[in-house]
C-alpha positions as CSV (number, residue, x, y, z in Angstrom):
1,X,88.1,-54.5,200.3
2,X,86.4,-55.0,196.7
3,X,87.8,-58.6,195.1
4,X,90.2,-58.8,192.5
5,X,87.3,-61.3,190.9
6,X,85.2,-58.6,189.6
7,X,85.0,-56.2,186.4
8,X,84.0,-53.1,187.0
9,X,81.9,-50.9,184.9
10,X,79.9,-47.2,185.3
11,X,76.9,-46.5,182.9
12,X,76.9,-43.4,181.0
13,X,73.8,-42.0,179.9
14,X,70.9,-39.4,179.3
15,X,73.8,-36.6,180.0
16,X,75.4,-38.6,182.9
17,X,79.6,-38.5,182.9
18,X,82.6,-40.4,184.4
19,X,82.4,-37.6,187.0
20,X,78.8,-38.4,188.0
21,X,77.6,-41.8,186.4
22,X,74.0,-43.3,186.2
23,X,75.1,-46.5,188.1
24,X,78.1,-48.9,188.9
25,X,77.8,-52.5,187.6
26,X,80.2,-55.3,188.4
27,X,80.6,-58.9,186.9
28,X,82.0,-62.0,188.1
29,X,85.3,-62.4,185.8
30,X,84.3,-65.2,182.9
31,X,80.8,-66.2,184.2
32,X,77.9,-64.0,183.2
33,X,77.2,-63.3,186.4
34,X,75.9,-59.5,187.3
35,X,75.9,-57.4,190.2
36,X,75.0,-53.5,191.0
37,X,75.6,-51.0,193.3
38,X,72.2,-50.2,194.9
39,X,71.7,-46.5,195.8
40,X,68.8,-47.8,198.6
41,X,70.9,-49.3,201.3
42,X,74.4,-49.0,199.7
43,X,75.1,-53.0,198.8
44,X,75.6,-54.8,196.0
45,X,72.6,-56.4,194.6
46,X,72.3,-59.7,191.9
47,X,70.9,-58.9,188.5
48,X,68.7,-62.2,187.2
49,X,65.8,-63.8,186.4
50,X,62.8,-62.7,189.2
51,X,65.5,-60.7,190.6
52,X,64.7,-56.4,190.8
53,X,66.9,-56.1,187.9
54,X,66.8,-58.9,185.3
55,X,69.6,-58.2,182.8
56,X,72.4,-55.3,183.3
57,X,72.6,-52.6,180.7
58,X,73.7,-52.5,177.0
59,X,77.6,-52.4,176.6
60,X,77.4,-49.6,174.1
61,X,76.5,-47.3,177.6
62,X,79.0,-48.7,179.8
63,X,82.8,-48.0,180.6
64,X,85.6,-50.2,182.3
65,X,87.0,-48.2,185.2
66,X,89.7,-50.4,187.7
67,X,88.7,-51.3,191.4
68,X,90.3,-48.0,193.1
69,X,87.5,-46.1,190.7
70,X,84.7,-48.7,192.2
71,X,85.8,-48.0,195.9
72,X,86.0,-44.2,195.5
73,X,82.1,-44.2,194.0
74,X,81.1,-46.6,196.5
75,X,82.5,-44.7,199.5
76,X,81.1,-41.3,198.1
77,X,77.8,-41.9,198.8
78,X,76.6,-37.6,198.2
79,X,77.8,-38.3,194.5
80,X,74.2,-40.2,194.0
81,X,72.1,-37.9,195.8
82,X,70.8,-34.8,194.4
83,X,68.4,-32.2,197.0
84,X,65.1,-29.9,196.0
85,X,63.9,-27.5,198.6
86,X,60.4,-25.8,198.4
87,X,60.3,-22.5,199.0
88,X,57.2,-19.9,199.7
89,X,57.8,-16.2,199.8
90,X,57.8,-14.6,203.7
91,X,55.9,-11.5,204.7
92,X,58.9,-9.2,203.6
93,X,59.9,-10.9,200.0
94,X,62.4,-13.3,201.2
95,X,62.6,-16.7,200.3
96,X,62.0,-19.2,203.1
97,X,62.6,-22.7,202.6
98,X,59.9,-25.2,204.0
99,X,61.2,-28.6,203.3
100,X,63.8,-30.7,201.3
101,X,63.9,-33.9,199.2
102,X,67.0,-36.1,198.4
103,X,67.0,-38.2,195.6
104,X,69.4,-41.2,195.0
105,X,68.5,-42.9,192.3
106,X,70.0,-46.9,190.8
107,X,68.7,-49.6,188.8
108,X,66.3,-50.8,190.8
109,X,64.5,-47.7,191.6
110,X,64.4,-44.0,192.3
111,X,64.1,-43.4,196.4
112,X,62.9,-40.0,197.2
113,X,63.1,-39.3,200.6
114,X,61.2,-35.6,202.6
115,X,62.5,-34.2,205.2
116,X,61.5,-30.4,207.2
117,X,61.4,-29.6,210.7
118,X,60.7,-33.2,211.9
119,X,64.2,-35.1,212.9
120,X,64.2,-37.9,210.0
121,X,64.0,-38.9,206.6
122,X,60.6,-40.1,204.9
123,X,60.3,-41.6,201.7
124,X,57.9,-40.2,199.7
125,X,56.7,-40.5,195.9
126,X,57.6,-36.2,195.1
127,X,59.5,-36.4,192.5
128,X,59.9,-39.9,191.9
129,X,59.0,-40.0,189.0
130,X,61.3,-37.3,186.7
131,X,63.7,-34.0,186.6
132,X,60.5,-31.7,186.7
133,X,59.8,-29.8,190.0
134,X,56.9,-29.9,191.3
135,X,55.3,-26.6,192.5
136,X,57.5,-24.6,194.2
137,X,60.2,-27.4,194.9
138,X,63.6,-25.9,193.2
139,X,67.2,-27.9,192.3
140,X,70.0,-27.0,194.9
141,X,73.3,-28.0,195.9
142,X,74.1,-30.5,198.8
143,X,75.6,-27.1,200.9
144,X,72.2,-25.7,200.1
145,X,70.0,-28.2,201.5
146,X,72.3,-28.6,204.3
147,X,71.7,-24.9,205.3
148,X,67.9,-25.2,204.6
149,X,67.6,-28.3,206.7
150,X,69.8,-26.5,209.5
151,X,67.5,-23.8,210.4
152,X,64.4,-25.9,210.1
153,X,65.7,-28.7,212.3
154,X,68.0,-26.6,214.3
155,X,71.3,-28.7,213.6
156,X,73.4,-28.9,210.9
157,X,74.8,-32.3,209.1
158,X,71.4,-33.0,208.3
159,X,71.9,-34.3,204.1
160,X,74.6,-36.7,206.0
161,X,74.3,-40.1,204.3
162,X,77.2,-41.7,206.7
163,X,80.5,-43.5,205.8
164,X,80.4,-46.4,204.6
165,X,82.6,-48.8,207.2
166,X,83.2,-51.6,204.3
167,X,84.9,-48.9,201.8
168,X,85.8,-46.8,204.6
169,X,89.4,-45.1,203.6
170,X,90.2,-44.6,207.0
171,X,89.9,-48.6,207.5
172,X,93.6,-50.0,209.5
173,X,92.9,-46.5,211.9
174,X,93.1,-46.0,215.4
175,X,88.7,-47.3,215.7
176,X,88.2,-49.3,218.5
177,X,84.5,-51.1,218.3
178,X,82.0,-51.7,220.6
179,X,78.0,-53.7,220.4
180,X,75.5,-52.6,223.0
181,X,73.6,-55.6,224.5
182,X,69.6,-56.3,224.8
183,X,68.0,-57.7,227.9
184,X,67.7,-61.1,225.9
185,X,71.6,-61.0,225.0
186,X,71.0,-59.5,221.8
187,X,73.0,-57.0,219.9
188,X,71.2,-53.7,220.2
189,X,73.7,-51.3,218.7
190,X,77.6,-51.0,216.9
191,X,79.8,-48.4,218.2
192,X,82.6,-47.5,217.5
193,X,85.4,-44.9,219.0
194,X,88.6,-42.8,217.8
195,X,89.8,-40.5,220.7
196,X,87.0,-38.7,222.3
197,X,84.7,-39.2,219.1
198,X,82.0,-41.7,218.8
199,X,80.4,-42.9,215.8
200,X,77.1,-45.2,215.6
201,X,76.2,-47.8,213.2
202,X,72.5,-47.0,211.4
203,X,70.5,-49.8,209.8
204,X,68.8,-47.5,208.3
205,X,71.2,-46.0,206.4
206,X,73.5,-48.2,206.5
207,X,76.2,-46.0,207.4
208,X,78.6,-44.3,209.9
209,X,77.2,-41.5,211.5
210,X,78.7,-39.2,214.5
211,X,77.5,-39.5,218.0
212,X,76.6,-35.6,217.1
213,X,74.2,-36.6,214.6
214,X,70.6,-36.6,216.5
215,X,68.3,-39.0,215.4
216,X,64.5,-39.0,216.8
217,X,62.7,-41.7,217.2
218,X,59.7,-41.4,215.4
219,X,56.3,-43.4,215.2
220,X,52.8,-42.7,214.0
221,X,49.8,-43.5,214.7
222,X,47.1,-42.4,212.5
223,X,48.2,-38.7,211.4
224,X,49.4,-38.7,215.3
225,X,53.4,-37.9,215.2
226,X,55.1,-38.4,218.4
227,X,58.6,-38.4,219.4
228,X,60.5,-40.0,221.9
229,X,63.4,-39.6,223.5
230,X,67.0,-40.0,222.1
231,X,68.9,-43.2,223.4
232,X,71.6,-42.5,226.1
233,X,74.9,-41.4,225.6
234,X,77.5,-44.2,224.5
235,X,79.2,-43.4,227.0
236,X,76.1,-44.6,229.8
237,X,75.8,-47.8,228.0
238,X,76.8,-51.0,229.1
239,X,79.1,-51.1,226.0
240,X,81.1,-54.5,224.6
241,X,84.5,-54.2,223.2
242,X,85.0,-56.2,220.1
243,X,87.6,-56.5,217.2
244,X,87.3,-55.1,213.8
245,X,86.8,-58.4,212.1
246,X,83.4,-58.7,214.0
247,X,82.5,-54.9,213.4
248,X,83.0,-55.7,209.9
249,X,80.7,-59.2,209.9
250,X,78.2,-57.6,212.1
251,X,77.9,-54.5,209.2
252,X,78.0,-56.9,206.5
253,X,74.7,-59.1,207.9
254,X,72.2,-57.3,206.7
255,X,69.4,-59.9,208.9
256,X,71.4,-59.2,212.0
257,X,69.4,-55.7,212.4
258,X,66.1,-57.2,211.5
259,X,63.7,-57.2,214.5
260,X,61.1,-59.2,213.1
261,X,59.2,-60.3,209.9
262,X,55.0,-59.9,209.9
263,X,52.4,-61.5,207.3
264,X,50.3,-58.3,206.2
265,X,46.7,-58.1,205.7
266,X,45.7,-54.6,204.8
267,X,42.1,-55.5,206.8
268,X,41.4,-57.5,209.1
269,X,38.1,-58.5,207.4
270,X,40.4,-60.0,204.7
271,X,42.0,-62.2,207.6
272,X,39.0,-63.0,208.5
273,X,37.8,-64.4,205.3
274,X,40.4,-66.4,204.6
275,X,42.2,-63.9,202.3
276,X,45.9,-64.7,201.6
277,X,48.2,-62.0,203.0
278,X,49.3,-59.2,200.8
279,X,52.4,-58.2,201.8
280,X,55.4,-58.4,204.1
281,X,56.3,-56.1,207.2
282,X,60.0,-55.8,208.9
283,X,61.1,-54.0,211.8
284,X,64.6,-52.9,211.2
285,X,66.7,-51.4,214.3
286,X,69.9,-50.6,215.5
287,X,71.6,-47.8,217.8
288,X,69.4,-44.9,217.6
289,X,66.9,-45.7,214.9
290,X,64.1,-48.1,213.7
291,X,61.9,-48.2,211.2
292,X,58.6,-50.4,210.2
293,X,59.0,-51.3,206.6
294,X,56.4,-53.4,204.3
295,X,56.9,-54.8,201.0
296,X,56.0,-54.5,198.4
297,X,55.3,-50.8,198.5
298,X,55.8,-48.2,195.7
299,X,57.3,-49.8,193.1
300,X,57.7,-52.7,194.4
301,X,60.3,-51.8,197.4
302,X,60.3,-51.9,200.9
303,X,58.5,-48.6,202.1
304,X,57.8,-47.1,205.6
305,X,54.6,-47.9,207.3
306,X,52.7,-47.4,210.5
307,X,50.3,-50.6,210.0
308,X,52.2,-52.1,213.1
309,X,51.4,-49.5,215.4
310,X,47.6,-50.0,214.3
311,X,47.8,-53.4,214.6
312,X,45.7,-54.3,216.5
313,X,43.4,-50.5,217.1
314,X,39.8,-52.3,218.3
315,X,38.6,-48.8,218.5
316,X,38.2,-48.6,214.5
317,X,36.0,-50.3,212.1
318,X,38.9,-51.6,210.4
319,X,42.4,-52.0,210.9
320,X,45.5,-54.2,209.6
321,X,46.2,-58.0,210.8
322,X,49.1,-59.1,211.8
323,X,50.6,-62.9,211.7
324,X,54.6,-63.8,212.9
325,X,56.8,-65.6,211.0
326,X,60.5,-66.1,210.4
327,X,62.9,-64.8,207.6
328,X,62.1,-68.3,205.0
329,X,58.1,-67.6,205.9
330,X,58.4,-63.8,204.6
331,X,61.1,-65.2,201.8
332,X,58.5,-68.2,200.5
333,X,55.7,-65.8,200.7
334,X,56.9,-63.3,198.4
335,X,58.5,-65.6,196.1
336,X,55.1,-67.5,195.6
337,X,52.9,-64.3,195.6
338,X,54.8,-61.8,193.9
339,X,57.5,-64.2,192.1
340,X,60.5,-62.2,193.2
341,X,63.6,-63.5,195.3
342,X,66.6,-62.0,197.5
343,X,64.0,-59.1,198.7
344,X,64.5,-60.3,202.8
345,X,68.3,-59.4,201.8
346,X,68.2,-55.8,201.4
């Protein structure tokens, strides 16, 4: 539940309303202190010096709304996305769509994310940058891109950006929970039950999604896509019963799904020189999904990458380096190089 400790505000601006709001600030009652409600992985994020966002927005653009408000826009998480499919004509005149984007957008950036046949989302810089579509990429509802995505993918529920467990209004129900165990004793996946209906916990998204919900998993190498197989059913895993106060902790603890934490050199004739690293890669995991991310990306953000997989490839010229460290390594290193702090928390 959101604190009693907090103000809450929305900002209104260029044409945004109460209804549908840029962004959702909070303070700290009587200290100056700032948060806001990031769009990216749905968490609230400090506003400060080497911080994403340094300062929160003018008061003339924002407006007091009570903590019930604050919930309802955290929990509604389609209210900050907005969908462009691309369309090309067919061999009889119809209109057949060929892809989607979703765009969510918050102080700290604008995350556009592609999707077509394939089974996941992809960020990607279309239409990062402003309301003009690109091509043949048109503005369409949520029900829209849902149908579009449903006969390219061949399931429906695709646009789902998952429930949010912490603002959850169906928190107190009838959920039992569940964590699926590595072979080193490590929490693999969160699970959790009502009746004969299972939900997974992504790490991804960081969301609630239905067993239903099919995710791939998806690597590259090169321009080389290959999928592998789904996980098994919840129902053949070796599943953990635990309470709801340790479902909660476990989605709260953002490092808890973070595989791992790589020093990046984008050639490994840099790392042989001497060079300093340039960048950061994670591995993030949890049920069904994982994803290599490297920072900073576009934008400075954490962005999806294959370098990983090419790490090392002795049968190119070139390829990226690789070194292991810990979660303070990755934090010192991008706090001395790039003079930013809190990134390893999001």
């Amino acid at each position: 539940m959101i604190a009693d400790a907090y103000d809450y505000f929305i900002e209104l601006r260029d044409g945004h309303t109460s209804e549908r709001p840029a962004a959702l600030w909070r303070s700290v009652r009587d200290s100056g202190v700032w948060q806001f409600w990031s769009t990216a992985d749905w968490s609230w994020r400090p506003v400060g010096d080497r911080h994403r966002v340094s300062a929160p927005p003018r008061r003339d653009t924002l407006r007091a709304v009570d903590s019930r408000r604050a919930e309802e826009l955290q929990a509604d998480r389609q209210l900050w996305a907005e969908y462009w499919v691309e369309f090309e004509e067919g061999p009889d005149g119809r209109r057949i769509a060929r892809s989607v984007i979703r765009r969510r957008c918050s102080p700290e950036e604008t995350r556009c994310e592609f999707s077509k046949g394939n089974k996941f989302w992809m960020i990607t810089l279309i239409l990062s940058e402003g309301d003009e579509a690109v091509g043949k990429w048109e503005r369409v509802s949520v029900a829209e891109a849902d149908a579009a995505l449903e006969v390219l993918k061949g399931q429906p529920g695709a646009t789902d950006l998952g429930r949010s467990g912490l603002n959850d209004a169906r928190l107190g129900g009838s959920f039992r929970y569940y964590v699926s165990m590595g072979s080193e004793g490590r929490i693999t996946g969160l699970w959790r039950r009502e009746g004969d209906h299972w939900e997974f916990f992504s790490a991804l998204e960081w969301g609630w999604f239905p067993e239903s919900y099919k995710y791939a998993l998806v690597y590259f190498i090169g321009t080389l896509r290959r999928e592998g197989k789904l996980s098994a059913q919840p129902e053949d895993l070796e599943l953990q019963e635990i309470d709801e106060q340790r479902a909660r902790e476990l989605e709260a603890d953002r490092e808890s799904w973070i595989r791992g934490y790589w020093l990046y050199w984008p050639s490994s004739t840099d790392w042989e020189a001497g060079e300093r690293p340039g960048a950061i890669i994670r591995e993030v995991s949890g049920a069904r999904v994982w994803r290599d991310e490297l920072f900073p990306g576009h934008n400075d953000r954490w962005f999806d990458t294959d370098d990983v997989m090419r790490f090392p490839d002795y049968r190119s010229s070139d390829y990226p380096w690789l070194e292991k460290t810990d979660r303070a390594g990755a934090a010192t290193f991008l706090e001395e190089e790039y003079g930013l702090i809190g990134v390893v928390e999001h």
